[in-house]
C-alpha positions in Angstrom: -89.2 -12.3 -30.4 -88.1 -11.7 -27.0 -89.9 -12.6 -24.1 -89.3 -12.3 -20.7 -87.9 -15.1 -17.8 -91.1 -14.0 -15.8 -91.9 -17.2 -14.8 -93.3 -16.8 -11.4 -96.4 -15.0 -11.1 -98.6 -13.5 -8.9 -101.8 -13.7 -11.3 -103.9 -17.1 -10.0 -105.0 -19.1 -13.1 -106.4 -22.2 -10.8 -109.9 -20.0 -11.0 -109.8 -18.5 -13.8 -111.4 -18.9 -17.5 -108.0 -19.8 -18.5 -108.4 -23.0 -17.3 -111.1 -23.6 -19.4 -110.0 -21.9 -22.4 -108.0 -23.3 -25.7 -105.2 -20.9 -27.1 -103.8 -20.5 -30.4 -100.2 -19.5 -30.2 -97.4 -18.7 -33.0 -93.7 -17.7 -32.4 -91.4 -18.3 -35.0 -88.7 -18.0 -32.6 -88.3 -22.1 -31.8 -86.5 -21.7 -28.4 -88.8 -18.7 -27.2 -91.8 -20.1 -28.6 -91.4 -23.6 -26.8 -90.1 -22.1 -23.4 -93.8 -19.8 -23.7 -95.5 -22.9 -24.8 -94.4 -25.2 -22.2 -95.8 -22.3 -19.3 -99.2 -22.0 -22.0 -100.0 -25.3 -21.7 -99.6 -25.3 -17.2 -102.2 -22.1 -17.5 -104.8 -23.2 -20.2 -107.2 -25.8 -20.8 -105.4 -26.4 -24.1 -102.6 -25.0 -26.5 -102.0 -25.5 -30.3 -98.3 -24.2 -31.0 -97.5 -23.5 -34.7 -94.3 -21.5 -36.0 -95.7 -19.6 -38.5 -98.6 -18.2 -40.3 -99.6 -20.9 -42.5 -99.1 -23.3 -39.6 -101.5 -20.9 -37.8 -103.8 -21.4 -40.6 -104.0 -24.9 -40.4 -104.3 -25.5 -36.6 -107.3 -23.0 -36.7 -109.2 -24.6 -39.7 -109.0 -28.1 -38.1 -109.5 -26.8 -34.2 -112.1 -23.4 -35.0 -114.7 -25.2 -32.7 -112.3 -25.8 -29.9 -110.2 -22.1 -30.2 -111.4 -19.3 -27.8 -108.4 -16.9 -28.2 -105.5 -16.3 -30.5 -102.0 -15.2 -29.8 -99.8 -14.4 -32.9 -96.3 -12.9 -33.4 -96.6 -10.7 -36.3 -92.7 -11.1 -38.3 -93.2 -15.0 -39.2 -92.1 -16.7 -42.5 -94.2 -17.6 -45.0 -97.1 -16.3 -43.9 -96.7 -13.0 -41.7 -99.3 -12.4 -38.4 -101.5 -9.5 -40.4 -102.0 -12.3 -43.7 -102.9 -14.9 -41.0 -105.1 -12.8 -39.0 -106.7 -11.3 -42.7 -107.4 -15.6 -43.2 -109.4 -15.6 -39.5 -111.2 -12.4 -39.8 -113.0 -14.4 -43.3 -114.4 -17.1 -40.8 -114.8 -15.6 -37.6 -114.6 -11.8 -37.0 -115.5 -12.2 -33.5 -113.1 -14.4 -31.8 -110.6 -12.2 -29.9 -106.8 -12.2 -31.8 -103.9 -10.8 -29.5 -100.5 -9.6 -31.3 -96.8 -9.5 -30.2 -95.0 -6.5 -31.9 -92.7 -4.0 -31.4 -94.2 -0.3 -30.5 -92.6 1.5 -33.7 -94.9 -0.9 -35.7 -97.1 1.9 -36.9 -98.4 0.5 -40.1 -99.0 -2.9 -38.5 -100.8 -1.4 -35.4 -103.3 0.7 -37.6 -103.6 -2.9 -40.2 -104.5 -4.8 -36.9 -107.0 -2.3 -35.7 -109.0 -2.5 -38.8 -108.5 -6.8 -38.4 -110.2 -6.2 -35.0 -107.3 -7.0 -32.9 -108.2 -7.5 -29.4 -105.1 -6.4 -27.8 -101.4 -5.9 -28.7 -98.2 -7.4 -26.7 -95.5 -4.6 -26.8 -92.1 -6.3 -27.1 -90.3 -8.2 -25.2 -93.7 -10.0 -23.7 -94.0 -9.8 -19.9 -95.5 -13.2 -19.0 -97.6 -12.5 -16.3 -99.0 -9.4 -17.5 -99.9 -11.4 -20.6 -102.0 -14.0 -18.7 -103.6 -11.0 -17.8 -105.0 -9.4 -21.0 -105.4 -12.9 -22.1 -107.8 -13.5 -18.9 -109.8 -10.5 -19.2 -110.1 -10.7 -22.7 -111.9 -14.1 -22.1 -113.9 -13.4 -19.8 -115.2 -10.5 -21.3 -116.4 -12.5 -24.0 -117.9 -15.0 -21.7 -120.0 -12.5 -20.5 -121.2 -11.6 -23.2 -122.1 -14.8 -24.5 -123.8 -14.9 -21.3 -125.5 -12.0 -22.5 -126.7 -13.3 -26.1 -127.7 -16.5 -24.2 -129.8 -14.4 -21.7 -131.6 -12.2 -24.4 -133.0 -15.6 -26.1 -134.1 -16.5 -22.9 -135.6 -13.8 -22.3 -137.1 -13.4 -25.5 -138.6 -17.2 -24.9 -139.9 -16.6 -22.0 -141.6 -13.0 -23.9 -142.8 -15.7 -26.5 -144.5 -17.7 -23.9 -146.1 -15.1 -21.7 -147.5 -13.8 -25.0 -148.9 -16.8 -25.9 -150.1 -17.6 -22.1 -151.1 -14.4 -20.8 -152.6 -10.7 -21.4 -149.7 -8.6 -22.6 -148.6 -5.1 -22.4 -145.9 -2.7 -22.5 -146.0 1.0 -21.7 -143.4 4.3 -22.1 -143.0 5.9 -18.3 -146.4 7.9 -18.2 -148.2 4.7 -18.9 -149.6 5.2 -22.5 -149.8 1.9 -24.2 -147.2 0.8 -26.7 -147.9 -2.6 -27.1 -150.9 -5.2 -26.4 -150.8 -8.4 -27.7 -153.8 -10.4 -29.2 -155.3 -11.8 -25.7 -155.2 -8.6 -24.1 -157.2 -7.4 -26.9 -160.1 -10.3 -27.1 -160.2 -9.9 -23.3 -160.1 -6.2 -23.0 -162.6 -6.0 -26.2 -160.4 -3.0 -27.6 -158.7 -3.3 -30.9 -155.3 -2.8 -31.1 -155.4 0.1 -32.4 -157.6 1.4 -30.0 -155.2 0.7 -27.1 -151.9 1.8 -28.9 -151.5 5.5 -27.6 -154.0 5.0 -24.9 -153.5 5.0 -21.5 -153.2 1.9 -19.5 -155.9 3.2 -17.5 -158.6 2.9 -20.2 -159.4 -0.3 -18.8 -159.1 0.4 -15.1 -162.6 0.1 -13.2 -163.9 2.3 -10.8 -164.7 -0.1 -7.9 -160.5 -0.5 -7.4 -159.3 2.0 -5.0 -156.7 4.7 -6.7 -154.3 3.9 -3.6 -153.8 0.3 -5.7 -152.6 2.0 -8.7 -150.5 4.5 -6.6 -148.7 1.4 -5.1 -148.0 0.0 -8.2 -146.3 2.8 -9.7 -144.4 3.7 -6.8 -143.0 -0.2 -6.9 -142.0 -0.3 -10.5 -141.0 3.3 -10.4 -137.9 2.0 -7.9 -137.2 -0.9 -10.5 -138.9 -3.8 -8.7 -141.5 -5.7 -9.5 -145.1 -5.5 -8.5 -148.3 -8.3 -8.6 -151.7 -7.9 -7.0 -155.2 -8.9 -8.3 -156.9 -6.6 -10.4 -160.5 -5.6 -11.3 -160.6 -4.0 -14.7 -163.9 -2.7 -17.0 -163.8 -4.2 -20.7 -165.1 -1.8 -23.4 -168.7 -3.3 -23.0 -168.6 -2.3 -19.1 -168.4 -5.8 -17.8 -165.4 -7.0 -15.7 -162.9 -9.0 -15.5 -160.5 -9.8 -12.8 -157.0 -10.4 -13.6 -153.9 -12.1 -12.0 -151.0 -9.2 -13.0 -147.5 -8.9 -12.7 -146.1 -5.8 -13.8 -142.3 -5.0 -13.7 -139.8 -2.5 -15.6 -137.9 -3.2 -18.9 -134.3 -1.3 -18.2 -132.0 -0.3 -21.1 -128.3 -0.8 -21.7 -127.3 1.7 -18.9 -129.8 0.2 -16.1 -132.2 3.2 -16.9 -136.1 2.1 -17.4 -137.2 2.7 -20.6 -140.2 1.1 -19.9 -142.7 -1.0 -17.9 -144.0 -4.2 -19.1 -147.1 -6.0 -17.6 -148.6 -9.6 -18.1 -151.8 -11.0 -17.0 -153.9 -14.0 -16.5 -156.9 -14.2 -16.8 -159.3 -15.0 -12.8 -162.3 -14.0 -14.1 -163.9 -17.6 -13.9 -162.1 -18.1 -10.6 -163.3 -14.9 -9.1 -167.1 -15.6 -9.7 -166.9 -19.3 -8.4 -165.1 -18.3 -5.4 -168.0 -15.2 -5.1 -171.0 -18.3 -5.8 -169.5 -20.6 -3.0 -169.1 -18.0 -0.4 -172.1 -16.9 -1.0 -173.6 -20.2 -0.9 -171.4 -21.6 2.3 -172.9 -17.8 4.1 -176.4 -19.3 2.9 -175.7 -22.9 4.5 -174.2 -21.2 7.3 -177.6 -18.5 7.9 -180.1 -21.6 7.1 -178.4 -23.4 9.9 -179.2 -20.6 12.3 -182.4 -20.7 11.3 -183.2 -24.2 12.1 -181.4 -24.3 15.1 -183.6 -21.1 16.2 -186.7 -22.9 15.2 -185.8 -26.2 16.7 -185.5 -24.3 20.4 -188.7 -22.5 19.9 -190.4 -25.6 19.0 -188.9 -27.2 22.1 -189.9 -24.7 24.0 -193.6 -24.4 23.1 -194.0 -28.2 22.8 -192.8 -27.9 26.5 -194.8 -25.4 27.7 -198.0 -27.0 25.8 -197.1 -30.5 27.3 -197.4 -28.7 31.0 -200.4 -28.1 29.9 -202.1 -31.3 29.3 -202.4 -34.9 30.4 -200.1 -37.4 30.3 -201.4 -39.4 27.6 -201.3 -36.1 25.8 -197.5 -35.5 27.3 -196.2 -38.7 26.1 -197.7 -37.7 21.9 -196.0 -34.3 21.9 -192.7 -35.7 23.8 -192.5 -38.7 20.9 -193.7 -36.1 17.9 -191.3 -33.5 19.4 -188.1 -36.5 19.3 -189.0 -37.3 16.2 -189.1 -33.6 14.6 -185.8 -33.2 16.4 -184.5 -36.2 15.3 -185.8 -34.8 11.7 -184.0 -31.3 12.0 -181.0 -32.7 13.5 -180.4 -35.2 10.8 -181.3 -31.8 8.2 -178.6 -29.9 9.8 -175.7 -32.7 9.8 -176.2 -32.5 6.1 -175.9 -29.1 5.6 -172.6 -28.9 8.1 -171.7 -31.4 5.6 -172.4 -29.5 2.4 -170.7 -26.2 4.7 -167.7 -28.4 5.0 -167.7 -30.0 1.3 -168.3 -26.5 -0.3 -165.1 -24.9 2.2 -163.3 -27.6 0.9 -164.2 -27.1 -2.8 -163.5 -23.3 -2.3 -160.2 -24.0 -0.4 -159.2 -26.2 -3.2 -159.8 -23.8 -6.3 -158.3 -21.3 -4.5 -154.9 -23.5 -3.5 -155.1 -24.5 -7.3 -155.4 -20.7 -8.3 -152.1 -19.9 -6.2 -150.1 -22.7 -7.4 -150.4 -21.0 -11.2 -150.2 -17.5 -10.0 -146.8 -19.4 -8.3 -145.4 -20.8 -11.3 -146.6 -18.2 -13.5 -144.8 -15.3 -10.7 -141.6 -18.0 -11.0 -141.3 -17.2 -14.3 -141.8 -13.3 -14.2 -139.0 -12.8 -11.7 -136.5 -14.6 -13.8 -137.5 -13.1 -17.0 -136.9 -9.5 -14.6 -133.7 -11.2 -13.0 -132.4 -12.1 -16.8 -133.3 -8.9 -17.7 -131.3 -7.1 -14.9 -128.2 -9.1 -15.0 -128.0 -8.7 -18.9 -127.8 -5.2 -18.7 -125.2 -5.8 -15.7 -122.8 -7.7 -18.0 -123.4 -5.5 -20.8 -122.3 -2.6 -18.7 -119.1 -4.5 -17.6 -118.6 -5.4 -21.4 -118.9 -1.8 -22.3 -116.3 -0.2 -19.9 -114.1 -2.9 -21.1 -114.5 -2.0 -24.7 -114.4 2.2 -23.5 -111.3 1.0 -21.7 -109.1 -0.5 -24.9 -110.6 2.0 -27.1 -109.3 4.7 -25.1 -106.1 2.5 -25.1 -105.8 2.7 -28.8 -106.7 6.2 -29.0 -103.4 6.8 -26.8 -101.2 4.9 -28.6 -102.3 5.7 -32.0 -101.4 9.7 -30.5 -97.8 8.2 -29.2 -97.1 6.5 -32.5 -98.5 9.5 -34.3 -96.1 11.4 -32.1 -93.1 8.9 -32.6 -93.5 8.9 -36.3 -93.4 12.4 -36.1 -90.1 12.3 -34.5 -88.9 9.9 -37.2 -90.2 12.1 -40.1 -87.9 15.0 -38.7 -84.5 12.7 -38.3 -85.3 11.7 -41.3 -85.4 15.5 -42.8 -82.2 15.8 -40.7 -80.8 13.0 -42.3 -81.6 13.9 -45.7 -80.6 17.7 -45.1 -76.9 16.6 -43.7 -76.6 14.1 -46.9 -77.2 16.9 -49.2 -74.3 18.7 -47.4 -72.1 16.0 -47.5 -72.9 15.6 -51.1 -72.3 19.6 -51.9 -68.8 19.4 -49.8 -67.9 16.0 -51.9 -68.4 18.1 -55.1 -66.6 21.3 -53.8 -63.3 19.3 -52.2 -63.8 16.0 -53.2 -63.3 12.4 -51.7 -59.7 13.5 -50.5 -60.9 16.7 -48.9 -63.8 14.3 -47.2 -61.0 12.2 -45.7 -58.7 15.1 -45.1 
């Protein structure tokens, strides 16, 4: 195989996946393959070298866990690059497979295409180009590990929410299309009441329509929206509801639909209502006795001008000790006023460290969500990219082939004239 002295480069591998990466290279060639090898093994992680096919065999049984990307000549003895890369494809069709051949190659070219080849090396190999494909290849495929890794996360955190919280999903005009089993024992609907339904079956009339209008304009933009809701169960009673609703996009970043989870306030709600409306009680009876204590100061007063001093002297020491009373009535309930703030303050602190953690874990289910489909899309041009890539070359080797087809009518034709002028004059009239 011939390569090329390229041995200066402008591509920087200090950054890249290479560096991180284990290759699996074969060249038959023993002075090109260890000149490659020796610039391989400055660029990757780690390099197995093997000389042929069955070499290449080998390495990858014993090394399959540490491999990320294959490099293989395909003329080799023994064992040619299309019969080693037949041997992968049995374990692992996935794992990208790189070959070095000549562009005539047609057979081999259309053989490796069906062996998922990853990329082909077009004789003699230009180094630095090569560290190129090899690098984007890679990192193509890290992504979309990345993306397999962040669909089971985000299918975890789906498992959890479901198992956590009220659960829904809706198409874009909001008619239900999924409600898990808490959304149902909440709501009181079966679930095959609320499949088909519109979301708003269980919206209440005391929450103002501006609310809803919000909402939609928010997910409608592809963020995310939360809020406390009021909603009407079947049987007309209420229940308030902690929600988070945000949009499900596809694999071109399009919203295919909207997706909302809830927790349950309801308990919350009507404890917070009892001790406000207990605290404004404390608060009014306070009032009240601090009114009454002033007009009983005042007539005791007024009454004690009145009369003698022996008389005086009764209503001043019945008067202290009634204040004394009152005052001592009213400390308490500033105390309960304080105790019952504190109580309220507390539930609701408690009620906002869930809705926290429980918000925490929305946005990143949203965030995996978004970046998934972002990788996706970069995996996807990347795959529109080499398949356009093949579909040119397979029309320049169909066109080359075509061009060899004809010389070799040509060929043929002028044979067929040398035989007919060998019959007519014979070897001496050839030479002649």
């Amino acid at each position: 195989m011939a390569t090329s002295n390229q041995t200066n480069t402008n591509f920087s591998v200090e950054d890249s996946i290479l560096k991180r990466s284990t290759l699996l290279y074969l060249e038959d060639d023993e002075t090109i393959g260890q000149e490659t090898f020796s610039i391989f093994e400055k660029v990757f992680g780690k390099v197995y070298f093997g000389k042929d096919g069955q070499e290449g065999i080998d390495l990858y049984n014993n090394h399959k866990n540490e491999i990320d990307i294959i490099l293989t000549d395909i003329n080799m003895p023994n064992v040619n690059g299309l019969e080693f890369m037949s041997e992968v494809r049995k374990l692992d069709f996935e794992i990208p497979v790189l070959i070095i051949t000549a562009f005539n190659d047609v057979n081999i070219l259309t053989r490796a295409i069906k062996l998922n080849v990853a990329d082909y090396i077009v004789k003699p190999m230009q180094l630095n180009s090569t560290l190129k494909i090899l690098n984007k290849i890679l990192t193509n495929r890290h992504n979309q590990k990345l993306v397999l890794k962040q669909q089971n996360e985000l299918q975890i955190y789906k498992e959890i929410l479901d198992r956590e919280n009220l659960v829904s999903e809706t198409d874009l005009k909001g008619y239900i299309t999924y409600a898990n089993d808490i959304f149902c024992k909440v709501s009181g609907y079966t679930k095959e009441e609320l499949i088909g339904a519109n979301h708003n079956i269980v919206r209440h009339p005391d929450v103002s329509p501006k609310v809803y209008e919000q909402m939609w304009q928010t997910i409608q933009n592809g963020n995310i929206w939360k809020g406390k809701i009021k909603n009407k169960a079947k049987d007309g009673s209420a229940y308030y509801v902690k929600a988070t609703v945000f949009p499900v996009l596809d694999e071109d970043g399009n919203i295919e639909k909207y997706m909302a989870s809830r927790f349950v306030v309801t308990e919350d709600e009507e404890e917070k209502h009892k001790l406000k409306k207990f605290i404004m009680k404390q608060k009014s009876d306070q009032i009240k006795h601090e009114k009454q204590l002033k007009e009983e100061f005042d007539d005791a007063v007024h009454f004690a001008k009145m009369q003698k001093d022996e008389q005086v002297a009764k209503f001043i020491h019945e008067l202290n000790e009634q204040i004394k009373s009152l005052r001592t009535k009213n400390a308490d309930n500033k105390g309960r006023i304080i105790s019952l703030e504190n109580k309220l303050k507390e539930a609701l602190d408690k009620n906002d460290d869930l809705q926290k953690g429980y918000q925490i874990r929305i946005e990143k289910l949203h965030k995996t969500s978004v970046l998934a489909v972002e990788n996706y899309q970069k995996i996807k041009k990347r795959s529109d990219i080499i398949s356009e890539k093949y579909e040119k070359a397979q029309e320049g080797i169909k066109t080359f082939q075509g061009y060899i087809d004809e010389y070799r009518e040509k060929i043929k034709n002028l044979e067929d004239v040398i035989a007919a002028y060998e019959d007519k004059f014979g070897q001496l009239g050839r030479l002649k």
